[in-house]
TORMARBA-938906 format. One record per residue (C-alpha): x, y, z; residue in three letters. Coordinates in nm, 2 decimals. Layout:
<atoms>
<atom px="X" py="Y" pz="Z" code="ALA"/>
...
</atoms>
This chain:
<atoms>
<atom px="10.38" py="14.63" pz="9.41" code="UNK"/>
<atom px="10.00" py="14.53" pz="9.40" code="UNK"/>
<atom px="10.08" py="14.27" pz="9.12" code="UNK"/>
<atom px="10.39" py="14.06" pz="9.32" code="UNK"/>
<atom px="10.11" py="14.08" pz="9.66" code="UNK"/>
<atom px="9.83" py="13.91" pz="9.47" code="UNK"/>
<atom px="10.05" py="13.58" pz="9.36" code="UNK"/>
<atom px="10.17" py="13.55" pz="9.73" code="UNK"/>
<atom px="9.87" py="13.65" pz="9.89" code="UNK"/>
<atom px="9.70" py="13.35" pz="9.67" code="UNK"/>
<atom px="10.01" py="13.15" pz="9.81" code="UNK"/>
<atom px="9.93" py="13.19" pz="10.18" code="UNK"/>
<atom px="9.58" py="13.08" pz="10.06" code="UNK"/>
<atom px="9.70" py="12.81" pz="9.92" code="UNK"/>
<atom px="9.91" py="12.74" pz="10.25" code="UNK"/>
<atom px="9.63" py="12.71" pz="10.44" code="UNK"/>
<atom px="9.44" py="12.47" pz="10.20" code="UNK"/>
<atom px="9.73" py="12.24" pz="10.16" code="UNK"/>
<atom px="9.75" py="12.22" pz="10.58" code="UNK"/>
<atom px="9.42" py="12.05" pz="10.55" code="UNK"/>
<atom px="9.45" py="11.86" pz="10.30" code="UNK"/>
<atom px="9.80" py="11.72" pz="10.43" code="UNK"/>
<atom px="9.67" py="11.71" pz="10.81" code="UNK"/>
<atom px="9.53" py="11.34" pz="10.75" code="UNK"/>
<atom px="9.84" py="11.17" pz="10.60" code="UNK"/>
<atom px="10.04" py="11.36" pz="10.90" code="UNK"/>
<atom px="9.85" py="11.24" pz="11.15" code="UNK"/>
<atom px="9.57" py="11.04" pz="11.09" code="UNK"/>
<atom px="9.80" py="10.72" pz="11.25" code="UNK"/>
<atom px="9.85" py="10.87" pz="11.58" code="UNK"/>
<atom px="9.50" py="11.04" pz="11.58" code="UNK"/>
<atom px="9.31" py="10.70" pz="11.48" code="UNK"/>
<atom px="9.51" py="10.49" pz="11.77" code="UNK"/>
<atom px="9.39" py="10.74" pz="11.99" code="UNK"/>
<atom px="9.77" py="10.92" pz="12.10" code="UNK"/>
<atom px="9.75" py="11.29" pz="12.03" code="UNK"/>
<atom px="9.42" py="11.51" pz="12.10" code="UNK"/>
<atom px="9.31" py="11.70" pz="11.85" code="UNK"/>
<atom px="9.42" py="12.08" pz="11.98" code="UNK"/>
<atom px="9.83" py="11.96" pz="11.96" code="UNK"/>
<atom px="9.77" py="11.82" pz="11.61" code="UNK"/>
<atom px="9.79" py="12.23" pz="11.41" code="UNK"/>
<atom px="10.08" py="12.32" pz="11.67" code="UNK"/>
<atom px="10.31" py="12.01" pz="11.57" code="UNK"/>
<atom px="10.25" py="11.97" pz="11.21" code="UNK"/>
<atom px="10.32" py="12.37" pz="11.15" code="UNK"/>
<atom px="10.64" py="12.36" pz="11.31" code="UNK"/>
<atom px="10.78" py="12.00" pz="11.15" code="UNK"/>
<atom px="10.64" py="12.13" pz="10.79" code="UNK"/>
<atom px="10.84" py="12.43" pz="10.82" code="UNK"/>
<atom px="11.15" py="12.27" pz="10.94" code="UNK"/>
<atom px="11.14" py="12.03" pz="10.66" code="UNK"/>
<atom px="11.02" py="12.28" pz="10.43" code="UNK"/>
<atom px="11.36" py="12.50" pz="10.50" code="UNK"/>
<atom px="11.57" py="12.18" pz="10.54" code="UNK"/>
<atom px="11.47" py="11.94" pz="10.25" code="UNK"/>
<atom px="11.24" py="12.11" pz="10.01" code="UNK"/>
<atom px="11.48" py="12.28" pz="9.77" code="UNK"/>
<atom px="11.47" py="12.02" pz="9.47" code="UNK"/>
<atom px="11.12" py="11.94" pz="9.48" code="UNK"/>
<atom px="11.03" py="12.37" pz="9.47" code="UNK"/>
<atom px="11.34" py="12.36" pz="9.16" code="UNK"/>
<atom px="11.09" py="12.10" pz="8.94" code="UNK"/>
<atom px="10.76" py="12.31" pz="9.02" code="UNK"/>
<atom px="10.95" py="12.62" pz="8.96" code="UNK"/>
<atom px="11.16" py="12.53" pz="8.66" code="UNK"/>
<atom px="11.11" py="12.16" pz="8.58" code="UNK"/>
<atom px="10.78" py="12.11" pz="8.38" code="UNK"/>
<atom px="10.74" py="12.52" pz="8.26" code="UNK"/>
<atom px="10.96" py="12.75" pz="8.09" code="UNK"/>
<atom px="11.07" py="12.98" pz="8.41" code="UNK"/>
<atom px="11.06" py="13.27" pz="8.19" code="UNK"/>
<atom px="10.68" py="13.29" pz="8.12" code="UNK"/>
<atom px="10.65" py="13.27" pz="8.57" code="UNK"/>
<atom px="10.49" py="13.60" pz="8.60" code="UNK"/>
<atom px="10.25" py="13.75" pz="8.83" code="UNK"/>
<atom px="9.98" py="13.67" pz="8.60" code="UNK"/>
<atom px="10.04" py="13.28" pz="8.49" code="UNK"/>
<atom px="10.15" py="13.23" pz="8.87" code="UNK"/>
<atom px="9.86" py="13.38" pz="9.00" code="UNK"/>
<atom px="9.61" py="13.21" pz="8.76" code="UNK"/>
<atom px="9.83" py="12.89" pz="8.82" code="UNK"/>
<atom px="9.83" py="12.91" pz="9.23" code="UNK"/>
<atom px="9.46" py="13.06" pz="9.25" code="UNK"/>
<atom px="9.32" py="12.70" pz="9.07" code="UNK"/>
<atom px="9.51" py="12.51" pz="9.26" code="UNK"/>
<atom px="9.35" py="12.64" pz="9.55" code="UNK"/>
<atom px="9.01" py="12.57" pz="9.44" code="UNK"/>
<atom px="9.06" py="12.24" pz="9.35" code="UNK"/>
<atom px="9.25" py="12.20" pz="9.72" code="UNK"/>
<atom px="8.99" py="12.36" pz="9.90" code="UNK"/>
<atom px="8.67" py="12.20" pz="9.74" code="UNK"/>
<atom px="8.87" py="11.87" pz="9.84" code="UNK"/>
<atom px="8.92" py="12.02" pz="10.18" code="UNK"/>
<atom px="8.54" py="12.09" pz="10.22" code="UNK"/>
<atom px="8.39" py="11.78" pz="10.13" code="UNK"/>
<atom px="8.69" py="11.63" pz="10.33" code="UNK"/>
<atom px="8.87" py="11.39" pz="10.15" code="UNK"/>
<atom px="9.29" py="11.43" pz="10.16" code="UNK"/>
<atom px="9.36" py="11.56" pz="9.81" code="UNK"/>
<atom px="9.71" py="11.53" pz="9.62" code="UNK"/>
<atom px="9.82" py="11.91" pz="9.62" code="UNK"/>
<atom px="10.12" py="11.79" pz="9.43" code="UNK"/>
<atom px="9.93" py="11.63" pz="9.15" code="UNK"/>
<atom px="9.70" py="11.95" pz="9.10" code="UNK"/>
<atom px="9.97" py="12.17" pz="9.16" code="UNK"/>
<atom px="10.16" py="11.94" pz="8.84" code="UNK"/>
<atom px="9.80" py="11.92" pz="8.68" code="UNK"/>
<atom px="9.75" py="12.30" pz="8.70" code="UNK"/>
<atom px="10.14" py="12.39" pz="8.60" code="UNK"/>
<atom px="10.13" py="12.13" pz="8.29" code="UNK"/>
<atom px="9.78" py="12.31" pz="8.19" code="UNK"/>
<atom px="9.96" py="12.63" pz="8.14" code="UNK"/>
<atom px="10.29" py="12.47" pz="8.00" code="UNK"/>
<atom px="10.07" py="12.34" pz="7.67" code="UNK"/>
<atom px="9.85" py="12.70" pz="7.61" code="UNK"/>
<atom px="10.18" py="12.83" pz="7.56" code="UNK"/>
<atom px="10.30" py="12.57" pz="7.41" code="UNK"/>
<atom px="10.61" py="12.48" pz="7.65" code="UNK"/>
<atom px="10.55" py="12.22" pz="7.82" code="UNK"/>
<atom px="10.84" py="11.94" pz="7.92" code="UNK"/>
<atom px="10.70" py="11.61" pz="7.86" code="UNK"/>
<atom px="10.99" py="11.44" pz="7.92" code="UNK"/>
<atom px="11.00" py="11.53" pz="8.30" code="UNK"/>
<atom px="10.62" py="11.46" pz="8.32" code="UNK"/>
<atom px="10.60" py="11.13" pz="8.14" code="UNK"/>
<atom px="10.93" py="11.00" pz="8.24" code="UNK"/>
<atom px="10.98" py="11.12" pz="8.59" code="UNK"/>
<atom px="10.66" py="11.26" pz="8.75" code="UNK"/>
<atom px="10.37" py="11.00" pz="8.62" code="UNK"/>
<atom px="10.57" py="10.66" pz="8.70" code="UNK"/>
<atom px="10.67" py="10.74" pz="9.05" code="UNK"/>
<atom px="10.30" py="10.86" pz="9.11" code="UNK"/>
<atom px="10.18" py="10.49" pz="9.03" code="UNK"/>
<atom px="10.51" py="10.28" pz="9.15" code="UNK"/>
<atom px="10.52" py="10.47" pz="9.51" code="UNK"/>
<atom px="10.18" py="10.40" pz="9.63" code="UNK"/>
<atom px="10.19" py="10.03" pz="9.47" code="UNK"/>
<atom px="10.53" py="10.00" pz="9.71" code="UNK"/>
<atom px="10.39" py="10.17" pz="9.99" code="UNK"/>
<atom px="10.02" py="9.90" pz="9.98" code="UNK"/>
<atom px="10.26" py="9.61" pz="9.92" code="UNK"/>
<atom px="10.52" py="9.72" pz="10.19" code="UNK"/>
<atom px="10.23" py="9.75" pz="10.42" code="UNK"/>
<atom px="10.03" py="9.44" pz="10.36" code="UNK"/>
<atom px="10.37" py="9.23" pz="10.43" code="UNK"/>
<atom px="10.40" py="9.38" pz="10.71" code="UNK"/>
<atom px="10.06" py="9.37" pz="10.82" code="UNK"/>
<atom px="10.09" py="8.99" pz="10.73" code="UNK"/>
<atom px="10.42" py="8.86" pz="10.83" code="UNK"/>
<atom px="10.45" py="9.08" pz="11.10" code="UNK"/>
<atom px="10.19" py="9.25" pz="11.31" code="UNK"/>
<atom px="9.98" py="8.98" pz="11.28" code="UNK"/>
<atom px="10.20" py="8.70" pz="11.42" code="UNK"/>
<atom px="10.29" py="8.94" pz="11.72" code="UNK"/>
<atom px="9.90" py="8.96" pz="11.72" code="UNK"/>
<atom px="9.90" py="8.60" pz="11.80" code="UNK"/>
<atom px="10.11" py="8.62" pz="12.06" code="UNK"/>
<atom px="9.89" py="8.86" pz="12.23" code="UNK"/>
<atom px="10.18" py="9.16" pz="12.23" code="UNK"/>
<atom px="9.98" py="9.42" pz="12.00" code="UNK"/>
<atom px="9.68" py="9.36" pz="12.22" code="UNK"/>
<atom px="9.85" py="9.40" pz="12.56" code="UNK"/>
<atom px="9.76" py="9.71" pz="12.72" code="UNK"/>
<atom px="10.06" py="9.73" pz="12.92" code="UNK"/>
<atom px="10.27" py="9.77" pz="12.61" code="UNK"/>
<atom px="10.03" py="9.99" pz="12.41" code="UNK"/>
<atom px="9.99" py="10.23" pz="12.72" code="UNK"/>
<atom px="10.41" py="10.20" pz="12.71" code="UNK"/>
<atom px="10.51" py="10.60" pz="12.67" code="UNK"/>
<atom px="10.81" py="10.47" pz="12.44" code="UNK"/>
<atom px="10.53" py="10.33" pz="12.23" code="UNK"/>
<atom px="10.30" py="10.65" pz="12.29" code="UNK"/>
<atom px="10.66" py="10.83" pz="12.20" code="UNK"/>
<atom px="10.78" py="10.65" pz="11.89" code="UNK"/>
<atom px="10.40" py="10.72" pz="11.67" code="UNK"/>
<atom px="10.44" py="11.08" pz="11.79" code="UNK"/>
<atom px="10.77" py="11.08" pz="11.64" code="UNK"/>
<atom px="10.69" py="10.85" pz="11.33" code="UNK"/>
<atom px="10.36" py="11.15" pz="11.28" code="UNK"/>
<atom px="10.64" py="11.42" pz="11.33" code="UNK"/>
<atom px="10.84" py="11.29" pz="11.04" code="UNK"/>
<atom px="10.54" py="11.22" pz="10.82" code="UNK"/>
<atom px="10.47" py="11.59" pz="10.87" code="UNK"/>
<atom px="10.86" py="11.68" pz="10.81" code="UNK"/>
<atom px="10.81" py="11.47" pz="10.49" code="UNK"/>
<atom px="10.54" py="11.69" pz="10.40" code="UNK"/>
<atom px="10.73" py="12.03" pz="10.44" code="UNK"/>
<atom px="11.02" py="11.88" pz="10.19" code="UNK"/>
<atom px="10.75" py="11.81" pz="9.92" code="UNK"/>
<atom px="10.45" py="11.99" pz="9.97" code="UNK"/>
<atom px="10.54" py="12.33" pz="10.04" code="UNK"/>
<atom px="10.68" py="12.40" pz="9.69" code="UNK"/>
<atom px="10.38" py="12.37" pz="9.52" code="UNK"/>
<atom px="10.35" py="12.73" pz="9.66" code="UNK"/>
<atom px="10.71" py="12.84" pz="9.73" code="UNK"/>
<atom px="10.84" py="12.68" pz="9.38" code="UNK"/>
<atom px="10.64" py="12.90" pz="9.13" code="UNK"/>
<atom px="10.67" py="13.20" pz="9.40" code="UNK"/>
<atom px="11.07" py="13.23" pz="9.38" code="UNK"/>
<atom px="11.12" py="13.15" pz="9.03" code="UNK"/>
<atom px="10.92" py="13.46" pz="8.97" code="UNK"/>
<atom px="11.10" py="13.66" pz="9.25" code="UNK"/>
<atom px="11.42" py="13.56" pz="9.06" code="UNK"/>
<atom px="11.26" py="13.65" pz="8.70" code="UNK"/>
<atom px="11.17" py="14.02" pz="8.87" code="UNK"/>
<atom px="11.53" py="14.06" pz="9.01" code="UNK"/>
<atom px="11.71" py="13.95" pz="8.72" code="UNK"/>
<atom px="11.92" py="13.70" pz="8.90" code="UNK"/>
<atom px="11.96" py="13.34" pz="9.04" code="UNK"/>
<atom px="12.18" py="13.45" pz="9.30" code="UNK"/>
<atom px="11.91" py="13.49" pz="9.57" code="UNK"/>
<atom px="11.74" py="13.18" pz="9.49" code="UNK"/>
<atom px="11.85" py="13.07" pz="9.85" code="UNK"/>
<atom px="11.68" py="13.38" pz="9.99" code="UNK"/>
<atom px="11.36" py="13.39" pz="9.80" code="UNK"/>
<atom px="11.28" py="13.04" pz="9.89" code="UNK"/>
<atom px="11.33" py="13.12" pz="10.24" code="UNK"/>
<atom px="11.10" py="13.41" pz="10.22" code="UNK"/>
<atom px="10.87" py="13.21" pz="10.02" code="UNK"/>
<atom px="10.92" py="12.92" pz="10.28" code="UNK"/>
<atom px="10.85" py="13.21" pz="10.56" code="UNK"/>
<atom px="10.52" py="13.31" pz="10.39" code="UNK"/>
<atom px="10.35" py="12.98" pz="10.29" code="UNK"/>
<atom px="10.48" py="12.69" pz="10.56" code="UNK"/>
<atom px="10.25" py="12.86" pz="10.85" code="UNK"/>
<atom px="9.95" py="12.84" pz="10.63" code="UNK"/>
<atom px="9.98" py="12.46" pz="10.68" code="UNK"/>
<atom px="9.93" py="12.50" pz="11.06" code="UNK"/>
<atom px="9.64" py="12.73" pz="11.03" code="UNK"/>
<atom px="9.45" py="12.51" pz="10.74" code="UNK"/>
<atom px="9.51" py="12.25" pz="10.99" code="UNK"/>
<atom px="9.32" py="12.40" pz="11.24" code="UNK"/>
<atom px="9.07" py="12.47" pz="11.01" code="UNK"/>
<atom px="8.98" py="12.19" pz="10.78" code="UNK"/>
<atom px="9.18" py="11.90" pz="11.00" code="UNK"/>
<atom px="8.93" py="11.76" pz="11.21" code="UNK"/>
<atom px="8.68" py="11.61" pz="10.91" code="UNK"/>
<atom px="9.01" py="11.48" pz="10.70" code="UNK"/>
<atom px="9.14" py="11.32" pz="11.03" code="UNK"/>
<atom px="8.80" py="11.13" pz="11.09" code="UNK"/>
<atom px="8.82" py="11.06" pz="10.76" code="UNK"/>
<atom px="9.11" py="10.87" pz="10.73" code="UNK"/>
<atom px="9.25" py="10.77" pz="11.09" code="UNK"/>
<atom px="8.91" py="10.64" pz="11.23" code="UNK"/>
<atom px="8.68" py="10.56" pz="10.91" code="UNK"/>
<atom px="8.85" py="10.30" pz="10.68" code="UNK"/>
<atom px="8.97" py="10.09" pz="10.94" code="UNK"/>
<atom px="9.07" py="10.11" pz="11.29" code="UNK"/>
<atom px="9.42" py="10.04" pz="11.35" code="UNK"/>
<atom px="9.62" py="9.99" pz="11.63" code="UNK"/>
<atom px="9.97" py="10.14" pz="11.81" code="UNK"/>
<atom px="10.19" py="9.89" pz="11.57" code="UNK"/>
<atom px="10.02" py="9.95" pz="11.26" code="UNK"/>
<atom px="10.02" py="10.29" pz="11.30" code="UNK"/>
<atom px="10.38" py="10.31" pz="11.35" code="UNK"/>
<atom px="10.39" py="10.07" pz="10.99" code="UNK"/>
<atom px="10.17" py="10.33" pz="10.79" code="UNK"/>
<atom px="10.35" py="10.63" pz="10.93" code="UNK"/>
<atom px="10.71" py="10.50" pz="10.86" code="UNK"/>
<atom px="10.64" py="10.37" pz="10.53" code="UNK"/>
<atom px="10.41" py="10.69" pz="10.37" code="UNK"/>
<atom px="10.66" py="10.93" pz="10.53" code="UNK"/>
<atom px="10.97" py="10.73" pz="10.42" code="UNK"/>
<atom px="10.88" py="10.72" pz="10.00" code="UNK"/>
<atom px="10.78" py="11.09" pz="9.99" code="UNK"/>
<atom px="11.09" py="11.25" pz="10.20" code="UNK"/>
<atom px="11.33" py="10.97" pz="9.96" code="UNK"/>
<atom px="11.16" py="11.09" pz="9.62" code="UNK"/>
<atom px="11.17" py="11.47" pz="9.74" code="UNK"/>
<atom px="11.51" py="11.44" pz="9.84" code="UNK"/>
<atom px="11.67" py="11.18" pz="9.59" code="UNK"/>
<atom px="11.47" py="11.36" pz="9.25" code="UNK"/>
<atom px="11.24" py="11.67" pz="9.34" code="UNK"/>
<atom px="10.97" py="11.49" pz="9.25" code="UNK"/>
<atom px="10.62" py="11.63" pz="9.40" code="UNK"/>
<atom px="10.43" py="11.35" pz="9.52" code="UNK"/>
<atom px="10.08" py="11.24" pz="9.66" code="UNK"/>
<atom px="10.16" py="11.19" pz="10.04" code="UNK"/>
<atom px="9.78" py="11.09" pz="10.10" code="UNK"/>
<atom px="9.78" py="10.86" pz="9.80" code="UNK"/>
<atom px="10.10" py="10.67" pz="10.01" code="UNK"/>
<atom px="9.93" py="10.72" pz="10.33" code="UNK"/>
<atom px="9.57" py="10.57" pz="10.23" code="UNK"/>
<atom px="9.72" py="10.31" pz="10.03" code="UNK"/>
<atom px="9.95" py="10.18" pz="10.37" code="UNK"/>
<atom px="9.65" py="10.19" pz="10.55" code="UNK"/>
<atom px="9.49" py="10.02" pz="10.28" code="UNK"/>
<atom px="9.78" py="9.76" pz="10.30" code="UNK"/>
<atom px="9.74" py="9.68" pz="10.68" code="UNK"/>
<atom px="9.32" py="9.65" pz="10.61" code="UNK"/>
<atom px="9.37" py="9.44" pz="10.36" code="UNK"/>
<atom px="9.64" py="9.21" pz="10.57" code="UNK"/>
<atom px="9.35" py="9.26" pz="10.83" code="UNK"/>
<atom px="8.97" py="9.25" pz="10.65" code="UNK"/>
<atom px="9.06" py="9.09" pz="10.30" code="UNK"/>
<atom px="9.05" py="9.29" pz="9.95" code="UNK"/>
<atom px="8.69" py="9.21" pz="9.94" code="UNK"/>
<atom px="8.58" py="9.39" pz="10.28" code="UNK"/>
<atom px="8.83" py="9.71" pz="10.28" code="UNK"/>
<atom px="8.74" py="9.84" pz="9.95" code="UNK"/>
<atom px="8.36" py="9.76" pz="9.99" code="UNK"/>
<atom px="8.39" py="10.09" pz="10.24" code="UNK"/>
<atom px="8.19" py="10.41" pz="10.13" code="UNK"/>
<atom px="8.49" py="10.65" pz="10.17" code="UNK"/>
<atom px="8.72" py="10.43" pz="9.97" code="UNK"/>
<atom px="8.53" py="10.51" pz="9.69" code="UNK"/>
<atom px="8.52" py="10.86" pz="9.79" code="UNK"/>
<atom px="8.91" py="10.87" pz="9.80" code="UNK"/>
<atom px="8.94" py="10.79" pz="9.48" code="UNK"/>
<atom px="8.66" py="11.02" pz="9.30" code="UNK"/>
<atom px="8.83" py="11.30" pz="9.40" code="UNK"/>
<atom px="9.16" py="11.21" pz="9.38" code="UNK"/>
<atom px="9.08" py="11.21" pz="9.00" code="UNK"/>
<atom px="8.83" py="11.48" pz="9.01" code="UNK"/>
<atom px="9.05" py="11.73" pz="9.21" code="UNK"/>
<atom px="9.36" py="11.75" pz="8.97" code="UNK"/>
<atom px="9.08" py="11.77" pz="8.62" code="UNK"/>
<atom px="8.93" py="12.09" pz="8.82" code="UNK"/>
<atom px="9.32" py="12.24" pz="8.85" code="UNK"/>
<atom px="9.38" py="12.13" pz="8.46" code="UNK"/>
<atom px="9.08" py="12.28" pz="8.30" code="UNK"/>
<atom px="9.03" py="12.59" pz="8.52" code="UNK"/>
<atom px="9.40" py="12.71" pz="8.45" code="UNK"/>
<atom px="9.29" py="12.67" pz="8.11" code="UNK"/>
<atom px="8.98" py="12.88" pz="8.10" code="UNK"/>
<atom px="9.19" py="13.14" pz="8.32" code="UNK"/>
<atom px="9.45" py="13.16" pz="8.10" code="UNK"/>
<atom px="9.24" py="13.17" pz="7.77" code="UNK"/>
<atom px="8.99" py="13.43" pz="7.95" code="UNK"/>
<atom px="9.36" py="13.65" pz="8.02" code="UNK"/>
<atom px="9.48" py="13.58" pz="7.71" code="UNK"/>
<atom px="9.21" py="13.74" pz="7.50" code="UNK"/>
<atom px="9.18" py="14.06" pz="7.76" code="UNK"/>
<atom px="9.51" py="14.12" pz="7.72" code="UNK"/>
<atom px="9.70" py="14.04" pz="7.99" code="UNK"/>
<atom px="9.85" py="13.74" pz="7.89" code="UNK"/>
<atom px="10.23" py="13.92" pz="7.81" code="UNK"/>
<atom px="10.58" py="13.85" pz="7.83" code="UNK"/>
</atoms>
C-alpha cells in the first residue's frame, strides 16, 4: 500500500507544480489586458483543467503512459523516480518564474528512463513528438504576426482597438474570459497526463488488466487536476507578471489573437495525435508574434525575460533527463531497480 501512495502522492505534487507553471499560458492574455483580478484566476483554471482533463485528455495520457516506454517496466519505483524529477525541474522553473514546458520534461524525464533500460521508442519521439514541438510554435508566431499585421493593426488605424467604449464592451470583457477558459480547457486535455498517464498504466500493470483503464484515469484525473488550481494559487502571480504584463503589453484584441491561437494547436495535437505539447512555448511565441507585428524583431527580443524564457526552457527538461538518470542508476545498484 505505502509503495502505490508514494508515486501518487509525487503526482499531486506534481499537480500543483504544473498549475503554476501552466497558470501564465491560461491566463496571462486576460490578466495582462487587465480583465480578470487575480483571486478568480485559481478558481477558473482548476475547474476548466479538470473538465478538459476528463473530457479530452485520454490520448495524450495513452502516449506518456504507453507511447515512448515499455508499460510493463511502469512500476512504483521507475514512476516515482520518473514523476518526482519532473517535479523538480517544474518547480525550480516555477520559483524563478518562468512558464516551463511540463510536457517536454515530462517526455525528457520518460525518454531518460526508456534508454537505461534500454526501451526506448524512437520512432514516436523522433517522428511524432520532436517535429510538432518545433512546427507548432513556428505556426502559432507566424499565425500571430499576420494577424497582428493584417489585422489588429489596420483596425488600430481606424481607432476601434483603442476606443474605450468597445474595449469596456462586456461581450468583449466576455469573449477573452472565454478564449482564457479554453486555453485552460486545452491545458487539462494535454497537460494533465504527464501525471495521470504514467499513474494508470501502472494501476492497470498492478490489476492485471486494461479493462479499467477508463476508471483509473478518472481516479488519476480525480487526484492530480485540482493540484493545477492550488499551484495556481501558489506560484501564479510571478508567472502571470511574467508573461501577461512584462514582454509586451497587449490589448483586448490581441489578447483574444494569442489566446485563440495557443489554445487552438495544443487542444488539435492532444486530440488529433496524443501528442504532449509545450502550451507556454505556443503561448509566448503568439505573443511574441503580435510584439513583433507591434515593436519589430529587433526591439521584442532585445527584452531581459525573453532571454530568460528560453534558458530555461532548455535548462528545465536537461534537469528532468539527467536527474532520472542518476535516480535510476542510484536504484539500480541498491537493488530496487526490479521487474
Amino acid at each position: 500500500m505505502n509503495s502505490v501512495l508514494i508515486p501518487f502522492v509525487i503526482a499531486m505534487l506534481l499537480g500543483v507544480v504544473m498549475g503554476g507553471s501552466g497558470t501564465g499560458p491560461a491566463f496571462s492574455a486576460a490578466y495582462g489586458a487587465n480583465i480578470l483580478k487575480l483571486k478568480w484566476i485559481p478558481i477558473l483554471f482548476g475547474i476548466m483543467v479538470f473538465i478538459g482533463a476528463i473530457t479530452a485528455g485520454g490520448k495524450t495520457a495513452e502516449t506518456i503512459g504507453k507511447g515512448l516506454l515499455n508499460p510493463a517496466y511502469l512500476n512504483t519505483i521507475t514512476i516515482s523516480i520518473i514523476l518526482f524529477s519532473i517535479f523538480i525541474a517544474i518547480l525550480i522553473a516555477d520559483i524563478v518564474g518562468i512558464p516551463q514546458s511540463t510536457s517536454q520534461a515530462t517526455v525528457f524525464a520518460i525518454v531518460a528512463a526508456a534508454i537505461y533500460l534500454g526501451e526506448f521508442n524512437s520512432s514516436k519521439m523522433l517522428y511524432e513528438i520532436i517535429p510538432t514541438w518545433f512546427i507548432t510554435p513556428i505556426i502559432s508566431f507566424v499565425l500571430c504576426f499576420l494577424a497582428g499585421k493584417y489585422i489588429y493593426k489596420p483596425l488600430r488605424k481606424t481607432g476601434i482597438t483603442m476606443s474605450k467604449k468597445v474595449n469596456d464592451n462586456y461581450v468583449m470583457k466576455g469573449v477573452i474570459l472565454i478564449m482564457s477558459l479554453f486555453v485552460a480547457f486545452s491545458i487539462g486535455a494535454n497537460n494533465v497526463a504527464n501525471a495521470a498517464g504514467p499513474i494508470a498504466t501502472m494501476m492497470a500493470n498492478k490489476l492485471g488488466t486494461d479493462q479499467n483503464n477508463a476508471l483509473i484515469m478518472l481516479i488519476s484525473i480525480l487526484i492530480i487536476a485540482p493540484g493545477f488550481g492550488i499551484g495556481s494559487s501558489l506560484f501564479g502571480k510571478k508567472i502571470l507578471n511574467n508573461t501577461g504584463k512584462e514582454i509586451v503589453l497587449f490589448g483586448r484584441f490581441e489578447a483574444i489573437i494569442i489566446a485563440f491561437v495557443s489554445g487552438s494547436l495544443l487542444l488539435a495535437t492532444s486530440v488529433y495525435k496524443g501528442i504532449p505539447t509545450s502550451l507556454v512555448q505556443l503561448n509566448v511565441a503568439a505573443i511574441l508574434g503580435i510584439g513583433v507585428s507591434k515593436l519589430g524583431f529587433k526591439n521584442i527580443f532585445r527584452k531581459t525575460e525573453v532571454n530568460k524564457f528560453f534558458i530555461m526552457w532548455i535548462v528545465s527538461p536537461v534537469i528532468s533527463f539527467l536527474l532520472t538518470i542518476i535516480l535510476f542508476f542510484t536504484a539500480d545498484k541498491l537493488g530496487y531497480l526490479t521487474f
